[in-house]
PDB file with one MODEL, atoms N, CA, C and O in Angstrom:
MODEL        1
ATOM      1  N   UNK A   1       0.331  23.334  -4.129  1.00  0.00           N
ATOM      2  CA  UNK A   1       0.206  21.968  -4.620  1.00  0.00           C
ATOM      3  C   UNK A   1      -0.964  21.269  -3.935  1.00  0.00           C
ATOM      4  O   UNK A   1      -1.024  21.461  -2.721  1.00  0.00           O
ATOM      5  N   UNK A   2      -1.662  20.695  -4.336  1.00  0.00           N
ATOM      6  CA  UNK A   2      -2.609  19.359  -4.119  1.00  0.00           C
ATOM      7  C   UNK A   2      -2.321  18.531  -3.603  1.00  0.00           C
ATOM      8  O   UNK A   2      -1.580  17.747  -4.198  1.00  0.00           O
ATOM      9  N   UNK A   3      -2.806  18.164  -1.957  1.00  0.00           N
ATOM     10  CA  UNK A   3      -2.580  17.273  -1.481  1.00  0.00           C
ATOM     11  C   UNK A   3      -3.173  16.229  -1.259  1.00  0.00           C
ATOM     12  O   UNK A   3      -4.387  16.310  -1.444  1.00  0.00           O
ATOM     13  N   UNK A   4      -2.734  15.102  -0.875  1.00  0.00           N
ATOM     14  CA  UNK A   4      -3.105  13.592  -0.787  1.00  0.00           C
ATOM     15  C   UNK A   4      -2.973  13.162   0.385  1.00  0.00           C
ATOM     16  O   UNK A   4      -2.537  13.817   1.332  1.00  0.00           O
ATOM     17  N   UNK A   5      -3.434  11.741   0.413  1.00  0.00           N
ATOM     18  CA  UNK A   5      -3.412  11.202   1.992  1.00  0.00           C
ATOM     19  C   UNK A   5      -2.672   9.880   1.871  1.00  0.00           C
ATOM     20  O   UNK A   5      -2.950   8.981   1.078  1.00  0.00           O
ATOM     21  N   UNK A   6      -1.552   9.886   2.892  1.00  0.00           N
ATOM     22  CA  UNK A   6      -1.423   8.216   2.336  1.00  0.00           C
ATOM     23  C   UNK A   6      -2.463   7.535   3.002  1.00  0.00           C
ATOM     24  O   UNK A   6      -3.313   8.032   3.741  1.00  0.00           O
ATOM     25  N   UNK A   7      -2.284   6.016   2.586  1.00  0.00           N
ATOM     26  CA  UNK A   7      -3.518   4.991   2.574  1.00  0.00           C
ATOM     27  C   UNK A   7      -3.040   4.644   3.689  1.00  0.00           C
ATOM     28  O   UNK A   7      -4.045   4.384   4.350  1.00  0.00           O
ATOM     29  N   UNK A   8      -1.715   4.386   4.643  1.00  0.00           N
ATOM     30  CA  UNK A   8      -1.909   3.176   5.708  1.00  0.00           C
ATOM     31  C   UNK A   8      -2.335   4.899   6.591  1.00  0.00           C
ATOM     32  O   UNK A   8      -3.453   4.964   7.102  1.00  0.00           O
ATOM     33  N   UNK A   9      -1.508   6.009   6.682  1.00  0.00           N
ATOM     34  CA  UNK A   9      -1.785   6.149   8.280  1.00  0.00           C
ATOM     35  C   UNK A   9      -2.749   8.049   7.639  1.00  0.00           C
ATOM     36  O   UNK A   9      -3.156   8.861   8.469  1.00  0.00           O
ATOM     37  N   UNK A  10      -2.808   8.160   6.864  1.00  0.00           N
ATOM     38  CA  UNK A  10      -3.614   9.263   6.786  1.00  0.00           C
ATOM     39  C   UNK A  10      -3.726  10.955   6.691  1.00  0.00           C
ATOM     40  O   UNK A  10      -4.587  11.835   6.692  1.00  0.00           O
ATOM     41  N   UNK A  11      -2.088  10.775   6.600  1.00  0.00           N
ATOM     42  CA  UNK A  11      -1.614  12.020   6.938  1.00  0.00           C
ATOM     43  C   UNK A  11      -1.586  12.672   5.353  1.00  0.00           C
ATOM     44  O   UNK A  11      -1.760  12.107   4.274  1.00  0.00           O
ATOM     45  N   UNK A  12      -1.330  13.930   5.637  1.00  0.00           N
ATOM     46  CA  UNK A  12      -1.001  15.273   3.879  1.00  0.00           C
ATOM     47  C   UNK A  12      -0.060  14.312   3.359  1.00  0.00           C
ATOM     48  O   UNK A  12       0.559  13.499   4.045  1.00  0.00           O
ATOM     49  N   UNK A  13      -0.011  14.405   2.511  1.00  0.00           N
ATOM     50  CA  UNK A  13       1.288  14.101   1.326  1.00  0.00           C
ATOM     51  C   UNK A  13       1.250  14.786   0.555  1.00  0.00           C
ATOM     52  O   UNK A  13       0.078  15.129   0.397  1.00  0.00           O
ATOM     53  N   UNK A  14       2.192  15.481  -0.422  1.00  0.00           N
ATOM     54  CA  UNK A  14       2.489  16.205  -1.418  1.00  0.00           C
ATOM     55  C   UNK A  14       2.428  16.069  -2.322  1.00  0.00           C
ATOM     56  O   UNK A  14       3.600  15.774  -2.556  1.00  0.00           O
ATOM     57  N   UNK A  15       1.755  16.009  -3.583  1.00  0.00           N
ATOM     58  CA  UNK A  15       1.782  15.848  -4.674  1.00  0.00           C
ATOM     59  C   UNK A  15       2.897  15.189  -4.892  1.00  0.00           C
ATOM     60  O   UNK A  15       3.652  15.524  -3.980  1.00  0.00           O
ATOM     61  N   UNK A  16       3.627  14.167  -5.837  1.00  0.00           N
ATOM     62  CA  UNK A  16       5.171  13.562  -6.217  1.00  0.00           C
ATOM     63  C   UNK A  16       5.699  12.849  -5.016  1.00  0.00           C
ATOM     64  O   UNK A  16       6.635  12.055  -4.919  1.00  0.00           O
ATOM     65  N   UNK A  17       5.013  13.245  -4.276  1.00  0.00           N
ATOM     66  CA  UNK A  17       5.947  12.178  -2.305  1.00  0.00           C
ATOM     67  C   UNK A  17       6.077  10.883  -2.704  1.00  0.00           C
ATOM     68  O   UNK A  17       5.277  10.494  -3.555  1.00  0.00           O
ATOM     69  N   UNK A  18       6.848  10.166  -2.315  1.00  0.00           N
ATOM     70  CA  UNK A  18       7.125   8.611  -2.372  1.00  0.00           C
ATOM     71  C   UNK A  18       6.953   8.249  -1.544  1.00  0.00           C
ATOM     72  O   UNK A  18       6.421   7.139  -1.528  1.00  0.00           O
ATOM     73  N   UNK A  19       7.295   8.957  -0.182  1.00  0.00           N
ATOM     74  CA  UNK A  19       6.971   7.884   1.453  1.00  0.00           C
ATOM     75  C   UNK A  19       6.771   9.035   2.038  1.00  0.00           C
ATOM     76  O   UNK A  19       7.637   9.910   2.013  1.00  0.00           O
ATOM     77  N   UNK A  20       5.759   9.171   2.565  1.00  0.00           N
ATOM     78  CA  UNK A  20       5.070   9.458   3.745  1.00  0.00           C
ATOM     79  C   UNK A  20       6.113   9.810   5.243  1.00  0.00           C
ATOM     80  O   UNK A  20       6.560   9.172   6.197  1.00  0.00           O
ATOM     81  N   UNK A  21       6.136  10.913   4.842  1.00  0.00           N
ATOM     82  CA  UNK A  21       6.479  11.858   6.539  1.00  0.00           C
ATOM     83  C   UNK A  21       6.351  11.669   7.643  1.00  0.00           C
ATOM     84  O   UNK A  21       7.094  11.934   8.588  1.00  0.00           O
ATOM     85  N   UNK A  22       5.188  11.093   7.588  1.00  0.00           N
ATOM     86  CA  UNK A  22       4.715  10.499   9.469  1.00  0.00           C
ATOM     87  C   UNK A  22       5.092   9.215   9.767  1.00  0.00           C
ATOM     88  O   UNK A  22       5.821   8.927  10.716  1.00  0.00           O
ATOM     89  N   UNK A  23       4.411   8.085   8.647  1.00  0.00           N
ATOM     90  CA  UNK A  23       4.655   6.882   9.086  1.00  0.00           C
ATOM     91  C   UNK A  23       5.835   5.995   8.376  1.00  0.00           C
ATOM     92  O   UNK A  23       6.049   4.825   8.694  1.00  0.00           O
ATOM     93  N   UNK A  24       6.812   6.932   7.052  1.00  0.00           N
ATOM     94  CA  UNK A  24       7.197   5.801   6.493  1.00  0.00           C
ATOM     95  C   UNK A  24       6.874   5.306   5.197  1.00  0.00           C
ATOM     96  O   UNK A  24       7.636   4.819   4.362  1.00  0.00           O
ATOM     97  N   UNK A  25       5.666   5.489   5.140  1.00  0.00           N
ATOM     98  CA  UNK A  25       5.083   3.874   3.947  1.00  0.00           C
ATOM     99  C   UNK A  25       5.384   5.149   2.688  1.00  0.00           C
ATOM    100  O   UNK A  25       5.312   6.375   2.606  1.00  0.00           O
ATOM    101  N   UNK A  26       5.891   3.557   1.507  1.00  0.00           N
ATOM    102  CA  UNK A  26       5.834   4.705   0.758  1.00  0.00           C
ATOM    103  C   UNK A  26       4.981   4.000  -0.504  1.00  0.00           C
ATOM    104  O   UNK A  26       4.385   2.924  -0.434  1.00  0.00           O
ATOM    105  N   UNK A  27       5.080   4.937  -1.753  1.00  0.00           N
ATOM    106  CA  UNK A  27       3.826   5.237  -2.433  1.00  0.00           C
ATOM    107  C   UNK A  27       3.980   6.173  -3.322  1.00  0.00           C
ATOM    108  O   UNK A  27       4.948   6.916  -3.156  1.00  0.00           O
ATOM    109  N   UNK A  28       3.229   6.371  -4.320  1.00  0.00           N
ATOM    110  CA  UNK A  28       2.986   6.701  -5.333  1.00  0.00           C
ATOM    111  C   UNK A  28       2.011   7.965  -5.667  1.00  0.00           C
ATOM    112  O   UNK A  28       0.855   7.547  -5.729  1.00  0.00           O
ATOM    113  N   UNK A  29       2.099   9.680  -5.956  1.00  0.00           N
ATOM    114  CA  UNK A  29       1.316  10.258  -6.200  1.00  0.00           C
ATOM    115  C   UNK A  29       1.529  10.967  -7.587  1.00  0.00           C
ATOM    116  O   UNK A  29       2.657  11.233  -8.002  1.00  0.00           O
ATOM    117  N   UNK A  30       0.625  11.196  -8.130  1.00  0.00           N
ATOM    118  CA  UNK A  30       0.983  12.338  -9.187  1.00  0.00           C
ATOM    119  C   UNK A  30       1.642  13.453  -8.908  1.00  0.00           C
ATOM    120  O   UNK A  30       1.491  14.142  -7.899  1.00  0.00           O
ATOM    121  N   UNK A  31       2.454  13.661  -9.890  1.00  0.00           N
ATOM    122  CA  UNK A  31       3.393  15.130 -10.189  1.00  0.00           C
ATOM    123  C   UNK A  31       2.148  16.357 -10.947  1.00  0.00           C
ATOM    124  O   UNK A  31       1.248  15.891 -11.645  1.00  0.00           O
ATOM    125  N   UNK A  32       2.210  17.432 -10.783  1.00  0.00           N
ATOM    126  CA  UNK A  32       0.977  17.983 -11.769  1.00  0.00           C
ATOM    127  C   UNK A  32       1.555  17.878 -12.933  1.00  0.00           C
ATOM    128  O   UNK A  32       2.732  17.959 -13.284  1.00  0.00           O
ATOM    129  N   UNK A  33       0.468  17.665 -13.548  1.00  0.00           N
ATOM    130  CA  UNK A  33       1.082  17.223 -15.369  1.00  0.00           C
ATOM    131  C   UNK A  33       1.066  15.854 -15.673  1.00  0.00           C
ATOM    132  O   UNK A  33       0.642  15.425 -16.746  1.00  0.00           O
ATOM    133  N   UNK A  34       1.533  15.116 -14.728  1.00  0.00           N
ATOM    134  CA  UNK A  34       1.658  14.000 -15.010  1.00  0.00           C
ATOM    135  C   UNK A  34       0.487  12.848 -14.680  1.00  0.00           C
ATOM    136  O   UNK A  34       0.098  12.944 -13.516  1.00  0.00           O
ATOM    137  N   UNK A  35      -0.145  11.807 -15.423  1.00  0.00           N
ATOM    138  CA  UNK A  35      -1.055  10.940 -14.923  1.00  0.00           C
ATOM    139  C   UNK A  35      -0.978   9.924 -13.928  1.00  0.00           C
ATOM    140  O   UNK A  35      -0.150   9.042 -14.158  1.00  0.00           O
ATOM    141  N   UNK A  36      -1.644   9.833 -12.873  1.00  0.00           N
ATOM    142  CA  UNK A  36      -2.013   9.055 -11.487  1.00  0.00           C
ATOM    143  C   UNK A  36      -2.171   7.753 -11.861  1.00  0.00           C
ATOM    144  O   UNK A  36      -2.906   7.334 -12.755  1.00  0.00           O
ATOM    145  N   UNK A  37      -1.343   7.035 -11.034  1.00  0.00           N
ATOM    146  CA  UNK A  37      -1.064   5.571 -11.082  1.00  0.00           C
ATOM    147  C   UNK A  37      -2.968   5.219 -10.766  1.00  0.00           C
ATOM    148  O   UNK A  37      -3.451   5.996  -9.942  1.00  0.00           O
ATOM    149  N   UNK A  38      -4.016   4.106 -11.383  1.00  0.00           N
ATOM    150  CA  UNK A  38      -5.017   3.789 -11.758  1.00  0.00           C
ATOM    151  C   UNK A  38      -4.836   3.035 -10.394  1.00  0.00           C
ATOM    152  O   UNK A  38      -3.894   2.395  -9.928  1.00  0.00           O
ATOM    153  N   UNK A  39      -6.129   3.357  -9.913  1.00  0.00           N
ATOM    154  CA  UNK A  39      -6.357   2.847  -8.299  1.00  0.00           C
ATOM    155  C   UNK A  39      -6.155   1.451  -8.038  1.00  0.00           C
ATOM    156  O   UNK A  39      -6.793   0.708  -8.783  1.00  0.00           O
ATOM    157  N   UNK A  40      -5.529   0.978  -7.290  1.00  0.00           N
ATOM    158  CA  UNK A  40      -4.959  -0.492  -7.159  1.00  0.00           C
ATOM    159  C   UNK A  40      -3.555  -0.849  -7.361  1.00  0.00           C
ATOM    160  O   UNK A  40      -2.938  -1.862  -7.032  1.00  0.00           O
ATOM    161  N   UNK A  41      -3.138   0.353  -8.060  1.00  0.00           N
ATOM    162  CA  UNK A  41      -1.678   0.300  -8.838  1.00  0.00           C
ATOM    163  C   UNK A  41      -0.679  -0.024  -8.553  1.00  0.00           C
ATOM    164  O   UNK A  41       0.013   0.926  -8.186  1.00  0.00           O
ATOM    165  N   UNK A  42       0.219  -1.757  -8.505  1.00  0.00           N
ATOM    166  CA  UNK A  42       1.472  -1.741  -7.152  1.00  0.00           C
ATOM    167  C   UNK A  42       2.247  -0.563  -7.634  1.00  0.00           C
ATOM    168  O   UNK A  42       2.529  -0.284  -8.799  1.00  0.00           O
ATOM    169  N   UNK A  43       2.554   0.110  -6.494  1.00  0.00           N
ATOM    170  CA  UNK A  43       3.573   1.138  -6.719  1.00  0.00           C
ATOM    171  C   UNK A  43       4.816   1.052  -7.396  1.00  0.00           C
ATOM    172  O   UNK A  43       5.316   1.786  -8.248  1.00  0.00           O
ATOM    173  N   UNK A  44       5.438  -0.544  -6.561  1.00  0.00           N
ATOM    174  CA  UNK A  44       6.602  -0.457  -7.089  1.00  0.00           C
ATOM    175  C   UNK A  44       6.454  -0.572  -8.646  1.00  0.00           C
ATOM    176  O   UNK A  44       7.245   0.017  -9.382  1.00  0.00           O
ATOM    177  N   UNK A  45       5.491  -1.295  -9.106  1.00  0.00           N
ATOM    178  CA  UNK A  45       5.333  -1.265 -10.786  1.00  0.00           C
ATOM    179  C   UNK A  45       5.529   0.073 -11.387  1.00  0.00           C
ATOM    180  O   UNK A  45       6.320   0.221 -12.319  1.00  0.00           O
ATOM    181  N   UNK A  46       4.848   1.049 -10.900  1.00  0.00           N
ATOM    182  CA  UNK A  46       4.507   2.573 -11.312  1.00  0.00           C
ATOM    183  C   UNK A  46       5.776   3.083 -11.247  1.00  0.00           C
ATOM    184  O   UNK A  46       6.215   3.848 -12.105  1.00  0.00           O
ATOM    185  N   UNK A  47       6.591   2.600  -9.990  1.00  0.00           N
ATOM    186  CA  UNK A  47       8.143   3.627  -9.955  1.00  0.00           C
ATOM    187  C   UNK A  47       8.727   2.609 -10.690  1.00  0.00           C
ATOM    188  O   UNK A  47       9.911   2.787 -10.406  1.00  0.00           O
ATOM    189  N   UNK A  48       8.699   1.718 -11.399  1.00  0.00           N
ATOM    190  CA  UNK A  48       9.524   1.015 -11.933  1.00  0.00           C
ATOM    191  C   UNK A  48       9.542   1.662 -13.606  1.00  0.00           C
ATOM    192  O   UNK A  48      10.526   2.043 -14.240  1.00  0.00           O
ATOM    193  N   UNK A  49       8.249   1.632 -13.992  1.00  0.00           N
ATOM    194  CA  UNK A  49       7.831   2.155 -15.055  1.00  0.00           C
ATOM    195  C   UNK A  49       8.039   3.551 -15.433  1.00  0.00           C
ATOM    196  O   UNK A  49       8.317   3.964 -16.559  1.00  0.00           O
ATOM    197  N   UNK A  50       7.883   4.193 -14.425  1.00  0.00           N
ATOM    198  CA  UNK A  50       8.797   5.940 -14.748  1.00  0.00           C
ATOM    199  C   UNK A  50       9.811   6.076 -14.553  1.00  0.00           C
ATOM    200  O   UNK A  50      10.259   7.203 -14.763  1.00  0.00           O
ATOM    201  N   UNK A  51      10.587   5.179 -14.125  1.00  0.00           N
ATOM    202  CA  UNK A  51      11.971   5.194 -14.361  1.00  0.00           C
ATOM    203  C   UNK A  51      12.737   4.642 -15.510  1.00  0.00           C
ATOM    204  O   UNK A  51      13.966   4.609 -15.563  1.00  0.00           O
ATOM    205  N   UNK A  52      11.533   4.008 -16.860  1.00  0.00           N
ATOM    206  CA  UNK A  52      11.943   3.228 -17.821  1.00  0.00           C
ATOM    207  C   UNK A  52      12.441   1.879 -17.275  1.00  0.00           C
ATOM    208  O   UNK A  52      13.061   1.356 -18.201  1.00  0.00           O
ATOM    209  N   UNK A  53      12.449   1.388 -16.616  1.00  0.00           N
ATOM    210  CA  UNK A  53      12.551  -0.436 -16.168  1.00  0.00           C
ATOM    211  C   UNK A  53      11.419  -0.987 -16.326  1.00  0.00           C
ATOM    212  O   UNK A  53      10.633  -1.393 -15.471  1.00  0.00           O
ATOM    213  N   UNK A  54      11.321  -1.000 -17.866  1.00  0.00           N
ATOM    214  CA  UNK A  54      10.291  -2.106 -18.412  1.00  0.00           C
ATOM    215  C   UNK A  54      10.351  -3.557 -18.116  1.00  0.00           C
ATOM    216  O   UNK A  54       9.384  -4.277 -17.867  1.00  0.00           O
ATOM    217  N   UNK A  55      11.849  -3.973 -18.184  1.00  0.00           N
ATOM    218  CA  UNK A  55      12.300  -5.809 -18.139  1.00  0.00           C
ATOM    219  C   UNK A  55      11.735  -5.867 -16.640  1.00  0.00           C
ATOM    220  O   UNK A  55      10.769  -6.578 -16.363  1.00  0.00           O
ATOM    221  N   UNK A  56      12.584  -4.849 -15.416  1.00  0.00           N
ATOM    222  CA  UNK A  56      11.977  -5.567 -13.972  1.00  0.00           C
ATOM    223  C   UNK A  56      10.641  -4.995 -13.538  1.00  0.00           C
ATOM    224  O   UNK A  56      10.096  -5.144 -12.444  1.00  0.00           O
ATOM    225  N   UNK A  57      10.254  -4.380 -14.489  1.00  0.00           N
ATOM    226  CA  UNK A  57       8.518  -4.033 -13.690  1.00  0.00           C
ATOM    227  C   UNK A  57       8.026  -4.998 -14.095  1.00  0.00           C
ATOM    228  O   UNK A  57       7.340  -5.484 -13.195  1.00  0.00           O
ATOM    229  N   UNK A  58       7.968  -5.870 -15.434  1.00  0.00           N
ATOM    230  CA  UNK A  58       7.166  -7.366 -15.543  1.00  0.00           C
ATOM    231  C   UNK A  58       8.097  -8.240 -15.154  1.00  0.00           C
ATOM    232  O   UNK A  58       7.708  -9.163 -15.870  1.00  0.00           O
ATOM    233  N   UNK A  59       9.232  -8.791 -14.458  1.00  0.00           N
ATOM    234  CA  UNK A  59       9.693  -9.455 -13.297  1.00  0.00           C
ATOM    235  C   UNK A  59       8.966  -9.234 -12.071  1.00  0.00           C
ATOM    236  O   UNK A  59       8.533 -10.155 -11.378  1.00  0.00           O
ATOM    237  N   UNK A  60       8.813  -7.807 -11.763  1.00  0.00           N
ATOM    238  CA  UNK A  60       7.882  -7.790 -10.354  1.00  0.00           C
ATOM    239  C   UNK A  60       6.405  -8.379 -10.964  1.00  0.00           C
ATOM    240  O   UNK A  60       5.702  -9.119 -10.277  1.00  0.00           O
ATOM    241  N   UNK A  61       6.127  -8.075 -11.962  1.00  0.00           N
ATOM    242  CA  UNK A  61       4.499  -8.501 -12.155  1.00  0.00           C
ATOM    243  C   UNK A  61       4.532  -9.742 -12.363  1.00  0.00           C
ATOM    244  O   UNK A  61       3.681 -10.135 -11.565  1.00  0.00           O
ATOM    245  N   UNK A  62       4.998 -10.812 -12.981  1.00  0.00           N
ATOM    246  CA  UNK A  62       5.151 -12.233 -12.820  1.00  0.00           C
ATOM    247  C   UNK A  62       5.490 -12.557 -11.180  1.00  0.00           C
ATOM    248  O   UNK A  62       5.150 -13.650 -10.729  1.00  0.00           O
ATOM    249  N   UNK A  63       6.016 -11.790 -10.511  1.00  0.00           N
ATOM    250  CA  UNK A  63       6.908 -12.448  -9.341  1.00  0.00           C
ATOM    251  C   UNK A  63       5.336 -12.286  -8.547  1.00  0.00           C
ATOM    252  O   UNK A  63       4.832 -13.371  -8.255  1.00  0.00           O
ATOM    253  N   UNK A  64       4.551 -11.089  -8.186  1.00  0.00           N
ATOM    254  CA  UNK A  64       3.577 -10.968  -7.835  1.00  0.00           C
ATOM    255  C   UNK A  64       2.164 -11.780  -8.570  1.00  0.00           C
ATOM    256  O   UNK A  64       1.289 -11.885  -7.712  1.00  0.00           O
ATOM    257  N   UNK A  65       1.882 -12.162  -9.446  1.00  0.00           N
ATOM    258  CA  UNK A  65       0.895 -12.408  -9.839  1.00  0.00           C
ATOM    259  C   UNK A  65       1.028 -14.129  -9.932  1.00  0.00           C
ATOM    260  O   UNK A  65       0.111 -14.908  -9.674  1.00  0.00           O
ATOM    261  N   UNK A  66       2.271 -14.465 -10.324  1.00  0.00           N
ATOM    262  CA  UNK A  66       2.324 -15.988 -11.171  1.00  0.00           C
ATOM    263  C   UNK A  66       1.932 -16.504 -12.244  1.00  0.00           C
ATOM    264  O   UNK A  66       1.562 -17.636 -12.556  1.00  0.00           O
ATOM    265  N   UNK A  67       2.136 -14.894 -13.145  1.00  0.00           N
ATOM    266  CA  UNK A  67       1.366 -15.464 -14.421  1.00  0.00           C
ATOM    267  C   UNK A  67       2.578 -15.503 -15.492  1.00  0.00           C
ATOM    268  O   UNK A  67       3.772 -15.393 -15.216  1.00  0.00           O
ATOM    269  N   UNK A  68       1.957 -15.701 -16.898  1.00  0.00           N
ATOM    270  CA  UNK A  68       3.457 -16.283 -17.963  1.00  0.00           C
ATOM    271  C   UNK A  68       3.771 -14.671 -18.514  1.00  0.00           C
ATOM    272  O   UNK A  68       3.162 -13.643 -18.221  1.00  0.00           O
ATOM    273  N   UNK A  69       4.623 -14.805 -19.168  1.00  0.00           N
ATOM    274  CA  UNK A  69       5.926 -13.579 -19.468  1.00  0.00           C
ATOM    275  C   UNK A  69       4.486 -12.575 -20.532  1.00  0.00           C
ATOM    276  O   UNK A  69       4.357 -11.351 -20.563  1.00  0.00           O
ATOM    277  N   UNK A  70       3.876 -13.307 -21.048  1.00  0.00           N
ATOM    278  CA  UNK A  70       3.422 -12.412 -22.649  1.00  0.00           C
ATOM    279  C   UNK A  70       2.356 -11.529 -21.353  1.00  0.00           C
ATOM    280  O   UNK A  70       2.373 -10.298 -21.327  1.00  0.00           O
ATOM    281  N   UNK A  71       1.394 -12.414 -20.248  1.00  0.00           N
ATOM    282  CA  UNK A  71       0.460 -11.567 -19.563  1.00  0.00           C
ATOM    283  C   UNK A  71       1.151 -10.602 -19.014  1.00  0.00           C
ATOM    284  O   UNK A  71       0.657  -9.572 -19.470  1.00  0.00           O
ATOM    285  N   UNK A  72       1.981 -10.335 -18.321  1.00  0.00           N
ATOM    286  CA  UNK A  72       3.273  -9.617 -17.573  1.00  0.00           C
ATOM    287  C   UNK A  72       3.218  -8.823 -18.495  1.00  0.00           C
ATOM    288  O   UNK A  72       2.470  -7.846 -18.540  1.00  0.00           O
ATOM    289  N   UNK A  73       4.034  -9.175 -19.356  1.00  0.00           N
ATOM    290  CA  UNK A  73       4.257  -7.924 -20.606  1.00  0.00           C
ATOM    291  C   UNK A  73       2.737  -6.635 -21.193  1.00  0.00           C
ATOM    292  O   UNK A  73       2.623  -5.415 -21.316  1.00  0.00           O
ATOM    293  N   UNK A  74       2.005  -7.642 -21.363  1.00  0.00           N
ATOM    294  CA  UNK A  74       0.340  -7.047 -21.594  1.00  0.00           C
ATOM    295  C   UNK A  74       0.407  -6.367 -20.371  1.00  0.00           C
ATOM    296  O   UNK A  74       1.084  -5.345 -20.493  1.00  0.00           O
ATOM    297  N   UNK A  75      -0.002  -6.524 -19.311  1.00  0.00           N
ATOM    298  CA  UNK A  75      -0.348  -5.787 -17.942  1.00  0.00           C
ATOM    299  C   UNK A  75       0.660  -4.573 -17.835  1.00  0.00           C
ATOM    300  O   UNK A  75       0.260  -3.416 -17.957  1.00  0.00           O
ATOM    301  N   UNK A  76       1.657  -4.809 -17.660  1.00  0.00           N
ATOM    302  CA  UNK A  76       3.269  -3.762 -17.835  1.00  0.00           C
ATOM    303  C   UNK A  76       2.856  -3.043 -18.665  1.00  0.00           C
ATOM    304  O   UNK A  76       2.631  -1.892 -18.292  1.00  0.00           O
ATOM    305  N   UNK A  77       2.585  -3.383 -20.097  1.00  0.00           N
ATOM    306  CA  UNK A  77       2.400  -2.118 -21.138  1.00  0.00           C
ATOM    307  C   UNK A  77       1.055  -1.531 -21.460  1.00  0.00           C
ATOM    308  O   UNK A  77       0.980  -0.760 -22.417  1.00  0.00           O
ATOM    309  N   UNK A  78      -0.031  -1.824 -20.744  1.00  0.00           N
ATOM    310  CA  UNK A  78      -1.343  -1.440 -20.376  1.00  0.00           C
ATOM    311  C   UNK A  78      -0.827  -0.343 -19.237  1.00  0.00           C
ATOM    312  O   UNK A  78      -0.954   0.863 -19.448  1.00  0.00           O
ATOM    313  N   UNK A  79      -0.207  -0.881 -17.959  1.00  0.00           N
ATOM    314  CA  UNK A  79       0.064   0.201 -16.978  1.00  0.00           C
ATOM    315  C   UNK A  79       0.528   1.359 -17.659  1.00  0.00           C
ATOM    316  O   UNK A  79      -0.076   2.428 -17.565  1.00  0.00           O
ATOM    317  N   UNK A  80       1.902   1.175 -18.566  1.00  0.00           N
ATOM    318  CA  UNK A  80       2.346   2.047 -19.180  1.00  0.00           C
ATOM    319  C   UNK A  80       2.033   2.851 -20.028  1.00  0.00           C
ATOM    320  O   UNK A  80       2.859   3.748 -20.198  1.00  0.00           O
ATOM    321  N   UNK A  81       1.189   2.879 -20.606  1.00  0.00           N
ATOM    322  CA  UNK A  81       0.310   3.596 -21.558  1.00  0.00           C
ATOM    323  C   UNK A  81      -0.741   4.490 -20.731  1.00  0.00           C
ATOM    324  O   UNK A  81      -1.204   5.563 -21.117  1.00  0.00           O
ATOM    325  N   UNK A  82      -1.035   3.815 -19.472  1.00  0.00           N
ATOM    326  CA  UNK A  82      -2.075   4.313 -18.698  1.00  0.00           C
ATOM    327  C   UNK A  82      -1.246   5.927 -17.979  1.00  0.00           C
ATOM    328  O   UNK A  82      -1.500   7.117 -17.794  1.00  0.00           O
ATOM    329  N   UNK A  83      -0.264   5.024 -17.805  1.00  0.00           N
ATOM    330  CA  UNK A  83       0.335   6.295 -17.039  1.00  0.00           C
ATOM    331  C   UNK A  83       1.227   7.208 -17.870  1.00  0.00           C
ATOM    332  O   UNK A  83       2.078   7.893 -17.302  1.00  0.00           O
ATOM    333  N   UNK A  84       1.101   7.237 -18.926  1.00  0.00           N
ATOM    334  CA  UNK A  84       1.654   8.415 -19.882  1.00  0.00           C
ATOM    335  C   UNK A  84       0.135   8.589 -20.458  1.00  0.00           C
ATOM    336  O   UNK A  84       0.091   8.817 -21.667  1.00  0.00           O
ATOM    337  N   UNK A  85      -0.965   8.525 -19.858  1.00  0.00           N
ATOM    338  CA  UNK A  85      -1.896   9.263 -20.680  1.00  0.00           C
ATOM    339  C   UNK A  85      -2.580   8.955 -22.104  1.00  0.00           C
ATOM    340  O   UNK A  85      -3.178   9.773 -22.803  1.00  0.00           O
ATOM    341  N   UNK A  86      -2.355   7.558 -22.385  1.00  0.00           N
ATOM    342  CA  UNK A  86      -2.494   6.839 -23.836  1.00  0.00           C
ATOM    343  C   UNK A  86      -3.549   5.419 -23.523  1.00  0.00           C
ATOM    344  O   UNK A  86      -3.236   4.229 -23.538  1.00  0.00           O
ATOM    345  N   UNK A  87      -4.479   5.862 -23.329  1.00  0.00           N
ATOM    346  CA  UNK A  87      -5.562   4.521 -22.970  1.00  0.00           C
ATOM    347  C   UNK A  87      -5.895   3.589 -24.388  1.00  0.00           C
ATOM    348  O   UNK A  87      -6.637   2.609 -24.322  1.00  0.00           O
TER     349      UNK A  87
ENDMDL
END
């Protein structure tokens, strides 16, 4: 498998890892096959979104951003498309 680094402390990560072995933090990598959360990506949005929790991934994106329900929704289903590979 293809490895990664997490971002706070630098260490291998595994392809699919959620949190990081050394320090903790966790995070978001591609599975092979599957498409990589688009650089910047809040994670929790990304695990929210592959788990099918469309309603609270744009709750977290309003709660984070402060913007109205329809932008939330746009951004949410832009991520989502992104990350099944449908630009």
């Amino acid at each position: 498998m293809k490895s990664a680094k997490c971002e706070n402390c630098g260490a291998g990560v595994t392809a699919g890892a959620v949190v990081c072995a050394y320090c903790g933090t966790t995070f978001v990598t591609a599975a092979p096959g599957v498409a990589g959360p688009p650089p910047g990506a809040n994670p929790e949005l990304v695990r929210l979104i592959r788990a099918g929790q469309k309603i609270e991934a744009i709750k977290v994106y309003r709660d984070a951003t402060k913007c109205g329900l329809r932008e939330a929704k746009d951004a949410v289903e832009a991520l989502e498309r992104t990350l099944a590979g449908r630009h």
